[in-house]
C-alpha positions in Angstrom: -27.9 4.5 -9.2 -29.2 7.0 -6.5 -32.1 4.4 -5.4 -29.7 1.6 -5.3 -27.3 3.3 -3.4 -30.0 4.0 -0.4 -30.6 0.6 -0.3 -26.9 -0.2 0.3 -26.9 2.5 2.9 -29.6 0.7 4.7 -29.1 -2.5 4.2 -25.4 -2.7 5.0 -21.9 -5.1 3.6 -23.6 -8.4 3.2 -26.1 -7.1 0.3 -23.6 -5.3 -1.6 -21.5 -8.7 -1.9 -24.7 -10.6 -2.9 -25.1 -8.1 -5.9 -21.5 -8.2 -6.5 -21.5 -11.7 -6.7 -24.7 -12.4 -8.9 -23.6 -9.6 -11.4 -20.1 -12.0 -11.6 -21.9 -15.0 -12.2 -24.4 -13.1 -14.7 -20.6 -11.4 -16.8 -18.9 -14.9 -16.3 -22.0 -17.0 -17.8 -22.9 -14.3 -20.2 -19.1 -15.1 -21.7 -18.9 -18.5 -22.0 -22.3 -18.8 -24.0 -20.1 -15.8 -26.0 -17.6 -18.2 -27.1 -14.8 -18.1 -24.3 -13.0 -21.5 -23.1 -12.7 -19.4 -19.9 -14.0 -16.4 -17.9 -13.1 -14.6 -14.8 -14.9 -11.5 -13.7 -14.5 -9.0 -10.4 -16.7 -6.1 -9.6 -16.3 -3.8 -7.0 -18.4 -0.8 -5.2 -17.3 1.8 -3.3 -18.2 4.9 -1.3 -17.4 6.9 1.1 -16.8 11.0 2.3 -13.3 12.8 2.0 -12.9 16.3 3.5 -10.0 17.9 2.1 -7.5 20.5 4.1 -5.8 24.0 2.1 -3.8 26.5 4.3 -4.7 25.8 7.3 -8.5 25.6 7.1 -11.5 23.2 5.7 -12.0 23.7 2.0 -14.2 20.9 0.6 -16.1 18.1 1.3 -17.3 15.0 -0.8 -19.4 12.7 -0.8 -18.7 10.4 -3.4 -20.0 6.7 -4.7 -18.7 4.2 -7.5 -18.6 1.0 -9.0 -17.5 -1.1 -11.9 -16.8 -4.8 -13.0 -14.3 -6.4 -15.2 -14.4 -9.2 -17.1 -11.0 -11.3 -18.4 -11.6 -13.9 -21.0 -9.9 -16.9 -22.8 -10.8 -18.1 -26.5 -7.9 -20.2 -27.4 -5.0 -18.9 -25.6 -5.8 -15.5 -26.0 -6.5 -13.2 -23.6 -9.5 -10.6 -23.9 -10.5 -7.9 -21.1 -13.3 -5.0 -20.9 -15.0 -3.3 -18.1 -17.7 -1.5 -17.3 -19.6 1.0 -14.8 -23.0 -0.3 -15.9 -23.0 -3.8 -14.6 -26.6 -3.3 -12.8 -27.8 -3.6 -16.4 -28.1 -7.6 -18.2 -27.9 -5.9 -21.1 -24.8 -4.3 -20.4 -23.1 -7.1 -19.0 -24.1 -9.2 -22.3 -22.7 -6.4 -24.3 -18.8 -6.5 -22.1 -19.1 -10.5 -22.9 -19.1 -10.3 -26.1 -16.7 -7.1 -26.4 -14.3 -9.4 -24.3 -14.5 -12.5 -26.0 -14.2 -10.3 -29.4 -10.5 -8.2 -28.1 -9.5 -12.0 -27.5 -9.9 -13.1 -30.8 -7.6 -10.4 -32.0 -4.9 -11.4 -29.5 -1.9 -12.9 -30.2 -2.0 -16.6 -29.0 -0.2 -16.4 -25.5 1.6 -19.9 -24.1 0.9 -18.7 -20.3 -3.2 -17.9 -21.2 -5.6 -19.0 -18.4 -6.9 -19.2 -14.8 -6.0 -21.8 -12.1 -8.1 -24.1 -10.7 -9.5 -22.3 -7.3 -8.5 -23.6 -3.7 -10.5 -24.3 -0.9 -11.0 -20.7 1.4 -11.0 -20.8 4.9 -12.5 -17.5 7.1 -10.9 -14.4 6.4 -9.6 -11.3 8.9 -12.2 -9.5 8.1 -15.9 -9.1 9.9 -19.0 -9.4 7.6 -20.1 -6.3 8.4 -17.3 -3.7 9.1 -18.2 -1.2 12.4 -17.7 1.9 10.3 -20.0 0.9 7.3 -22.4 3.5 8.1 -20.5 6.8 9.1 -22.3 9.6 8.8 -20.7 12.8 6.4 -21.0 15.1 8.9 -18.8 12.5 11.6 -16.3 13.0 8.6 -15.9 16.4 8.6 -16.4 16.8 12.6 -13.1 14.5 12.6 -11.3 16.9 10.0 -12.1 20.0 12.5 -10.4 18.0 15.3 -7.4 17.4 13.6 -6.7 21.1 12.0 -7.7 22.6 16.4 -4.8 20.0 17.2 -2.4 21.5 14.6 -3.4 25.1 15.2 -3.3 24.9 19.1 0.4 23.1 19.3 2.3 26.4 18.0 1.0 29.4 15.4 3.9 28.6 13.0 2.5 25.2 11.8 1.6 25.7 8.7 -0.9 23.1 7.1 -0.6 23.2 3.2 -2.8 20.2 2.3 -4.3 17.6 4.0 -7.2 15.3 4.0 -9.5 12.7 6.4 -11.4 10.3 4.2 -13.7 7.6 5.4 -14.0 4.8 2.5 -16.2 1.7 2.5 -16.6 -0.6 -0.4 -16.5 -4.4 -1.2 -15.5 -6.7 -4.1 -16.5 -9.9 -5.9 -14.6 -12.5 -8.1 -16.5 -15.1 -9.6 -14.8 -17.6 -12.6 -15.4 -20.3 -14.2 -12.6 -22.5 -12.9 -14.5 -22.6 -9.6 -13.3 -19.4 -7.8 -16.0 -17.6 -6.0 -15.3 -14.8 -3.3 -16.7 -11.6 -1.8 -15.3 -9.2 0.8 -16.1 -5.5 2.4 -14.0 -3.5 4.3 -14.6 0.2 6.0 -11.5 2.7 7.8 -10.7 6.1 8.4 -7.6 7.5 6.4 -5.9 11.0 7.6 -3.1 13.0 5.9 -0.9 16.3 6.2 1.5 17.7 4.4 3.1 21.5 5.6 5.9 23.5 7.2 6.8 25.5 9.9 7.4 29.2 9.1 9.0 31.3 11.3 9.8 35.1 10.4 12.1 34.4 6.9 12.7 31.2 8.4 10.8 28.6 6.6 11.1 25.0 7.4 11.0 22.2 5.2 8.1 20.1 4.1 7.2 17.3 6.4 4.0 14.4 5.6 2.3 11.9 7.6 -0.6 9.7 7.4 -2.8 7.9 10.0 -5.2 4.9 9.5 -7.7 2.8 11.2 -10.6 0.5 10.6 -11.9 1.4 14.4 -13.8 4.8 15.0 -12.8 4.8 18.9 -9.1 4.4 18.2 -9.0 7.1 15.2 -9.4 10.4 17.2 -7.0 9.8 19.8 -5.0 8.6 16.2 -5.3 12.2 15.3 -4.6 13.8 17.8 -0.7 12.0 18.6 -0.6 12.7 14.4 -1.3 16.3 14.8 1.0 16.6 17.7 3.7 14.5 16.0 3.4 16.8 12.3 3.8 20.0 15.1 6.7 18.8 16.6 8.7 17.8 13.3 8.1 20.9 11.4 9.1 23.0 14.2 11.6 21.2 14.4 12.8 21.7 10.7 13.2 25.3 11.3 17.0 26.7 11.9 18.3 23.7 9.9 22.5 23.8 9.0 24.6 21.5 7.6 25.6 17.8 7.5 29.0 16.7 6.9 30.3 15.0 3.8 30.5 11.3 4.5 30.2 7.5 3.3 29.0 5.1 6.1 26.4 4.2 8.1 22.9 6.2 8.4 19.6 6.0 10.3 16.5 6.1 8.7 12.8 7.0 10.0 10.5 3.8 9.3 9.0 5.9 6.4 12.5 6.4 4.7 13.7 3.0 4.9 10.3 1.7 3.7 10.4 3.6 0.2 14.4 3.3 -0.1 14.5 -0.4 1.3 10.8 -2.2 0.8 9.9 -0.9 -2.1 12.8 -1.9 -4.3 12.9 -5.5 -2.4 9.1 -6.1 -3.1 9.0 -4.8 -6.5 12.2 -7.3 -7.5 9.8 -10.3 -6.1 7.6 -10.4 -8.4 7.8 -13.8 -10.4 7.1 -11.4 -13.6 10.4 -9.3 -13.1 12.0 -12.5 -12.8 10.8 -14.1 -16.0 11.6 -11.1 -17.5 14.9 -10.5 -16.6 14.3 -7.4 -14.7 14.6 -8.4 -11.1 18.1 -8.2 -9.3 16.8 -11.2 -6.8 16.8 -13.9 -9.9 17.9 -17.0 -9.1 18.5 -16.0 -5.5 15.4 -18.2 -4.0 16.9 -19.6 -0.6 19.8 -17.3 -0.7 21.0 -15.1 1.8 19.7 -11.3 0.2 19.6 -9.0 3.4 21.5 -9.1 6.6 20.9 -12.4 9.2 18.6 -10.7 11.7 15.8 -8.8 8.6 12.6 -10.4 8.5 10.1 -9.7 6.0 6.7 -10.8 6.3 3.5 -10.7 3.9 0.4 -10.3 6.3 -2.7 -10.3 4.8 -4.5 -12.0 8.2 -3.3 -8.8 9.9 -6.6 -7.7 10.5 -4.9 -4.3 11.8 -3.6 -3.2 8.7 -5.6 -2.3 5.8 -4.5 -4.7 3.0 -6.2 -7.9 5.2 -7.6 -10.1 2.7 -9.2 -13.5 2.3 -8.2 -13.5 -1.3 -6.3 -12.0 -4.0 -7.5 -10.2 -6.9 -7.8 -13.4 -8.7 -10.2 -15.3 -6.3 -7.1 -17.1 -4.9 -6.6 -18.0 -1.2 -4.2 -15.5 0.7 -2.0 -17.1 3.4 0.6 -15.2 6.2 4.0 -16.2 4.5 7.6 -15.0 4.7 9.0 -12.8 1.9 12.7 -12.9 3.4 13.6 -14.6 6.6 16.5 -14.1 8.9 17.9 -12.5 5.5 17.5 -15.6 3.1 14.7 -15.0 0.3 11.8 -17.6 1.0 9.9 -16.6 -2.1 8.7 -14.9 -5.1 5.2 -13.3 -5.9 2.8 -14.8 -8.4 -0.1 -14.4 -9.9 -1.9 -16.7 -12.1 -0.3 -15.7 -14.7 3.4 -16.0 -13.5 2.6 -19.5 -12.0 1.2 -20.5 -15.5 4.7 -19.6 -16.7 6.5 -21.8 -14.2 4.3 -24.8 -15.0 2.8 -24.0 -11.7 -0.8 -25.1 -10.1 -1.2 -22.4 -8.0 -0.1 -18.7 -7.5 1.4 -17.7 -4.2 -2.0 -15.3 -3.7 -0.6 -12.0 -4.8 -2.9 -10.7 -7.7 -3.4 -7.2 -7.2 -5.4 -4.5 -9.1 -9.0 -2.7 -9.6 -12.0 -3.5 -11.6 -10.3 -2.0 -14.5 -7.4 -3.9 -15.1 -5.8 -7.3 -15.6 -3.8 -8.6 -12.2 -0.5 -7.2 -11.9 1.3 -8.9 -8.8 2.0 -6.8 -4.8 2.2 -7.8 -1.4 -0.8 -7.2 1.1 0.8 -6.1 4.4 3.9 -5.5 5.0 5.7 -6.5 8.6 9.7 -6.5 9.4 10.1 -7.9 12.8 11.2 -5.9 15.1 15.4 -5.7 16.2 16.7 -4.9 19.3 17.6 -1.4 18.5 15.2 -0.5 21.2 13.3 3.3 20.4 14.2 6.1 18.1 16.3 8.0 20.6 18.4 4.6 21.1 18.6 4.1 18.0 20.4 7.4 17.5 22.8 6.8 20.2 23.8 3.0 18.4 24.4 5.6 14.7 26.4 7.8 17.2 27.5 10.4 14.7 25.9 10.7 11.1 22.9 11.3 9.2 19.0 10.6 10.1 16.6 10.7 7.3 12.5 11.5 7.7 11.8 11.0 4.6 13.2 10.9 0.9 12.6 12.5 -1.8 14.5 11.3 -4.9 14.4 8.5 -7.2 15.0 4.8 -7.0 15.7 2.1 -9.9 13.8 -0.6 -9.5 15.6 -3.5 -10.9 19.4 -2.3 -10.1 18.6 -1.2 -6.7 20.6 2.6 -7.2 18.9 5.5 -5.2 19.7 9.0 -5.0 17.8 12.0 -3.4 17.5 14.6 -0.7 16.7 13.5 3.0 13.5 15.1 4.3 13.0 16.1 7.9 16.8 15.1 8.4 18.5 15.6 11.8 22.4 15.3 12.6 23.4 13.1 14.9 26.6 13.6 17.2 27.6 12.2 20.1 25.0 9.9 20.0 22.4 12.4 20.3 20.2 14.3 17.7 21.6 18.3 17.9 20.5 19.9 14.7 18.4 19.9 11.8 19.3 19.8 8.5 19.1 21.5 5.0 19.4 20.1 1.6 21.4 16.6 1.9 22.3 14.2 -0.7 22.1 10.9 -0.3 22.9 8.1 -2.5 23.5 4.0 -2.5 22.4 0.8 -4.1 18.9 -0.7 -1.6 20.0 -4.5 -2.3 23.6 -3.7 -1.4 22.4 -2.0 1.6 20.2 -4.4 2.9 22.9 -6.8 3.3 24.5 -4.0 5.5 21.8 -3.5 8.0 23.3 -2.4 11.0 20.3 -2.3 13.8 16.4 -2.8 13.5 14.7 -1.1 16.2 12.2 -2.6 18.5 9.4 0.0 18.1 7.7 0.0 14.9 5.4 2.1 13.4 2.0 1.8 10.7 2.6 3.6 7.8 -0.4 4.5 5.6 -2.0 1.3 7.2 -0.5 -1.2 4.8 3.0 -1.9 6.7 4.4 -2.1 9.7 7.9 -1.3 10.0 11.2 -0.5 12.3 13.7 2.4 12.1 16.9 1.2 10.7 20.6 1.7 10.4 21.8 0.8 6.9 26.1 1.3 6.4 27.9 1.8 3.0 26.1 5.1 1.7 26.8 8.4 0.5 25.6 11.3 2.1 26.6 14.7 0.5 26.4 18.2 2.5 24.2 20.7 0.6 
């Protein structure tokens, strides 16, 4: 392992998909001589150097490598799967073929069994040789010392609990035997903190954010505007008071209304949930599901965010497609599996999972157009009196939609204008009820984690309790 990771170091992106892709062909051909009618198999490496952050200083460093492959078989409409971190060795991969192929023959026979028939690719988002491929450890951990100075110098009553910069590289193969054939590498720079502002007895609450790039010159001045931006909010947690009791309309950070909102509506379209009865979208395709001016987009040419892909986790093509436009739902997600179901040639592109695992089914990149709502501070002024939520920390039901929880890095708003911060408040509605209540989308967006791209928003018809 340690002279064949040098050889990746040096030799860069393009050689680690070539041995992704011939240990692919060697699992898929090693299981068909095995005995299965079909064979799919995706391997992936990865690597990279992760500096984490504890109270308010550096506390460890790692530098850390990986890979494994998976191989999913078919004898006779049953399904078989094993993986394995060994795949540089032939006789490990002929030993995962025929532990597959055997786990298949003690399946039960399943109607919706098989791959699809691959589609033609066409060039991907993503370079063959990502610019940050070969970043040094010690740039990693220079980058982490630049973020905690930022934090530190803004005000001595940040507090940094946790925190983390991570540079990860790595790249993936799929190779089957119905004709898919596919290999991608990706590099980018992740950062993270989580902390308070404590003041005398006066402790403010938890706040988080998260940065990401795939550019090196972009990322520092990234940190910097994060450190800056985690200052500023935890400060201004401190002195919080009171909300008033209230059902209506409230504003929510892009953050918030991505977990209370996004999450809910993404999870419900997936064609699985809908076979199975657990999706409150069923039977909605082409109906009106959100409120006339919410778009929401699946971007996986977004080459900006980090889920950019030329294909899915099954070897199947990846297109830029609506999810929900102008508030009618456009589609469901599918995988092979759930097109198999529907009688269907083709999935929609939206296997998702590791090395480890059979496909489940997620979106790439997430994009809601933008509104009209303008920025933040205009945004406030349209609420004019109410709650605005950071974050949320609660629960939320997946298939009925019901949320409740506390708001996070809450602010009141009166008067059109943010004039305090706020303790403990409850907050409580139903997401697929409140999407059809969007009140404004505003025009600045923000990345969140790198994977969506998303507005503030004003949903109406929830309960906010005073703490």
């Amino acid at each position: 392992m340690g002279t064949r990771t040098q050889v990746v170091d040096e030799r860069g992106a393009a050689l680690e998909r070539a041995d992704l892709l011939e240990r692919c062909d060697a699992a898929v051909a090693h299981a068909l001589a095995s005995g299965a009618d079909e064979a799919e198999a995706f391997a992936s490496s990865h690597g990279g150097t992760s500096v984490q952050l504890e109270k308010g200083d550096l506390q460890l460093a790692r530098v850390s490598m990986g890979e494994a492959l998976g191989l999913r078989v078919f004898v006779g409409g049953r399904l078989g799967f094993a993986s394995t971190n060994q795949a540089a060795s032939p006789a490990a991969l002929a030993d995962l073929a025929a532990s597959a192929v055997a786990l298949a023959k003690l399946s039960p026979v399943d109607p919706a069994a098989g791959l699809l028939a691959a589609r033609e690719l066409f060039g991907g988002p993503l370079p063959s040789e990502p610019a940050l491929w070969a970043l040094a450890p010690a740039s990693v951990v220079a980058l982490a010392g630049k973020l905690m100075e930022v934090c530190r110098g803004f005000d001595k009553r940040v507090s940094v609990d946790q925190g983390a910069i991570r540079f990860s590289r790595g790249s993936s193969a799929v190779v089957s035997s119905r004709g898919a054939r596919a290999a991608e590498s990706d590099a980018g720079l992740s950062a993270s903190l989580f902390g308070m502002a404590v003041d005398g007895a006066d402790v403010g609450g938890f706040d988080a954010l998260s940065e990401w790039t795939r550019g090196a010159d972009s990322f520092e001045p990234a940190l910097e505007r994060m450190g800056r931006r985690f200052a500023r909010t935890v400060l201004d947690n401190l002195g919080a008071g009171k909300a008033t009791s209230y059902r209506g309309p409230v504003l929510f950070a892009p953050d918030a209304f991505a977990e209370l909102f996004l999450g809910p509506l993404v999870g419900a379209l997936s064609a699985l949930a809908v076979q199975r009865g657990r999706s409150a979208l069923a039977g909605k395709l082409g109906t009106a599901v959100a409120a006339a001016h919410f778009t929401l987009r699946d971007a996986p040419g977004d080459a900006e965010l980090a889920g950019a892909c030329l294909v899915d986790r099954e070897g199947s093509a990846t297109a830029d497609r609506a999810l929900v436009e102008r508030g009618v739902l456009g589609t469901y997600l599918s995988n092979a599996r759930a097109a198999r179901l529907e009688g269907l040639a083709e999935s929609t592109g939206h296997a998702q999972g590791s090395a480890r695992g059979v496909p489940g089914i997620g979106a790439h990149n997430l994009v809601v157009d933008a509104g009209d709502g303008g920025d933040a501070k205009e945004m406030a002024a349209r609420l004019g009196r109410g709650l605005l939520v950071g974050r949320f920390s609660g629960t939320v039901d997946g298939t009925s939609g019901d949320f409740s929880g506390v708001a996070k890095s809450a602010r009141w708003v009166e008067g059109g204008e943010i004039v305090r911060s706020l303790g403990e408040t409850l907050i409580a509605g139903n997401a697929f009820e409140a999407l059809g209540q969007l009140g404004a989308l505003s025009t600045e967006r923000e990345t969140l984690g790198g994977s969506a791209r998303v507005p503030w928003a004003i949903a109406d018809g929830l309960n906010v309790t005073a703490g």
